[in-house]
C-alpha positions in Angstrom: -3.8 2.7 -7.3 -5.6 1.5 -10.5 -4.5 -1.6 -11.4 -5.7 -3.1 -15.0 -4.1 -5.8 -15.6 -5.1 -9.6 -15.3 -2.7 -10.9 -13.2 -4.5 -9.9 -9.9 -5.2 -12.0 -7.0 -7.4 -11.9 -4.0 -5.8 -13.4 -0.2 -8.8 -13.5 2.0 -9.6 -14.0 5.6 -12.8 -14.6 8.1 -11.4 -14.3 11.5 -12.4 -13.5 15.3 -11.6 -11.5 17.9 -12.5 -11.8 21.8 -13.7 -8.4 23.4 -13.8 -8.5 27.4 -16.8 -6.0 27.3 -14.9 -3.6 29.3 -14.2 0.2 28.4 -10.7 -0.5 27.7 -9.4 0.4 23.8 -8.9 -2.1 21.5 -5.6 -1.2 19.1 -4.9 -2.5 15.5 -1.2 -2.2 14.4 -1.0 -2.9 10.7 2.5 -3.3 8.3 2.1 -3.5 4.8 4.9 -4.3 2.2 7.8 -5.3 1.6 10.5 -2.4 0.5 9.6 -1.0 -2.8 5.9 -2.4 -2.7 3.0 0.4 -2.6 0.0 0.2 -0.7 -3.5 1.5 -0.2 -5.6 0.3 3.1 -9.1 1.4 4.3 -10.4 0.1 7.9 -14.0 0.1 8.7 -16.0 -1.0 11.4 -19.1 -2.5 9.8 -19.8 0.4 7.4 -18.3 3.3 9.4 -14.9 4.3 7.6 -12.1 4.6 10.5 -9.3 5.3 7.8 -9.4 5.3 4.4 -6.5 5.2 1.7 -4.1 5.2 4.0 -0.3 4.5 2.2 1.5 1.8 3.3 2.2 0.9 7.2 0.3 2.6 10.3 2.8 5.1 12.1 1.5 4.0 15.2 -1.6 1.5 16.3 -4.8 3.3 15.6 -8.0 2.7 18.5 -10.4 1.1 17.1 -12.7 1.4 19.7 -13.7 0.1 23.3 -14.3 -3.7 24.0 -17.9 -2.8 25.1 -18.8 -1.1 21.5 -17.2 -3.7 19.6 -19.2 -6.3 20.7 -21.1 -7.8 17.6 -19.4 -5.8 15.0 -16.9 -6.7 12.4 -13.4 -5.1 11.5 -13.0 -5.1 7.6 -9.6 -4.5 6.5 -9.3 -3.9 2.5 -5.6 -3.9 1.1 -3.9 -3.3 -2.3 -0.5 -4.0 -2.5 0.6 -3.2 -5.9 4.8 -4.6 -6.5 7.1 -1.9 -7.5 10.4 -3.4 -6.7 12.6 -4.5 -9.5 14.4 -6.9 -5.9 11.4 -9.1 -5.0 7.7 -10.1 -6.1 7.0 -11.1 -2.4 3.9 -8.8 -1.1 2.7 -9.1 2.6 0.3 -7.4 5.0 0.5 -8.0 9.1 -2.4 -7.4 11.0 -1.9 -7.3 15.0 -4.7 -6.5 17.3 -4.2 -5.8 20.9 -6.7 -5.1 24.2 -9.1 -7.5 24.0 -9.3 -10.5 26.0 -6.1 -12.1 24.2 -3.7 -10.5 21.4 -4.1 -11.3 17.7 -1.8 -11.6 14.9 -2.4 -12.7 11.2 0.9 -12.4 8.2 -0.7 -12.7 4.4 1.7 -13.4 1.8 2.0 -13.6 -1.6 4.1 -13.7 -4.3 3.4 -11.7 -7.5 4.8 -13.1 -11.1 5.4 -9.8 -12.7 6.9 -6.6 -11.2 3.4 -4.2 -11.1 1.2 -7.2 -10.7 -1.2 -6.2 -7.3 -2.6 -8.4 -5.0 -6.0 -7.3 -3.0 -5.9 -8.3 0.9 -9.1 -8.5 2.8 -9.5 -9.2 6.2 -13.1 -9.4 8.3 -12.4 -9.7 11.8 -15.8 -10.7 13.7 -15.8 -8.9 17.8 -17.5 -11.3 20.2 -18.3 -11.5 24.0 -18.3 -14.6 25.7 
């Protein structure tokens, strides 16, 4: 989803996550878009590709990996919502993550000024044991 114009932006966050350093999975559940927006996601974890150019919204919440292994490593979520919609210029991306030690949830937004203006999500989420 090339995107050569100048009216790009950048919505950015550093977060973290509690593991319980069990064997139990760990889940992300990720929405992208509002209707008529298109979207192109790769998760890693560190450098290790987990999905790549995926299109819009997970089906259903992909396992990241056990609590025990995530320990010390960092979830790094890259989005490019690109605003198709002739109804809105409002872009989002929802990031839930579920089966650690407590549930997380982060909502980006933001609002394009032209119809096929993109915006670039990123999103480094930082696993540690207590």
């Amino acid at each position: 989803m090339a995107n050569d114009n100048a009216n790009a932006s950048t919505v950015s966050v550093v977060d973290l996550f509690e593991v319980d350093g069990s064997d139990n999975s760990v889940f992300l559940d990720f929405r992208a878009g509002a209707e008529g927006q298109a979207s192109l996601t790769t998760v890693k974890i560190n450098r290790t590709v987990v999905e790549e150019d995926v299109e819009g919204s997970f089906e259903q919440p992909l396992s990241i990996g056990a609590n025990a292994d995530l320990d010390g490593k960092t979830l790094r979520i890259k989005t490019t919502i690109t605003d198709l919609s002739d109804l809105t210029n409002d872009t989002f991306i929802d990031i839930t993550i579920t089966g650690g030690a407590q549930d997380y949830h982060h909502r980006f937004e933001k609002t394009v000024t032209n119809e096929r203006d993109s915006v670039f999500y990123s999103a480094n989420i930082i696993f540690f044991k207590r």
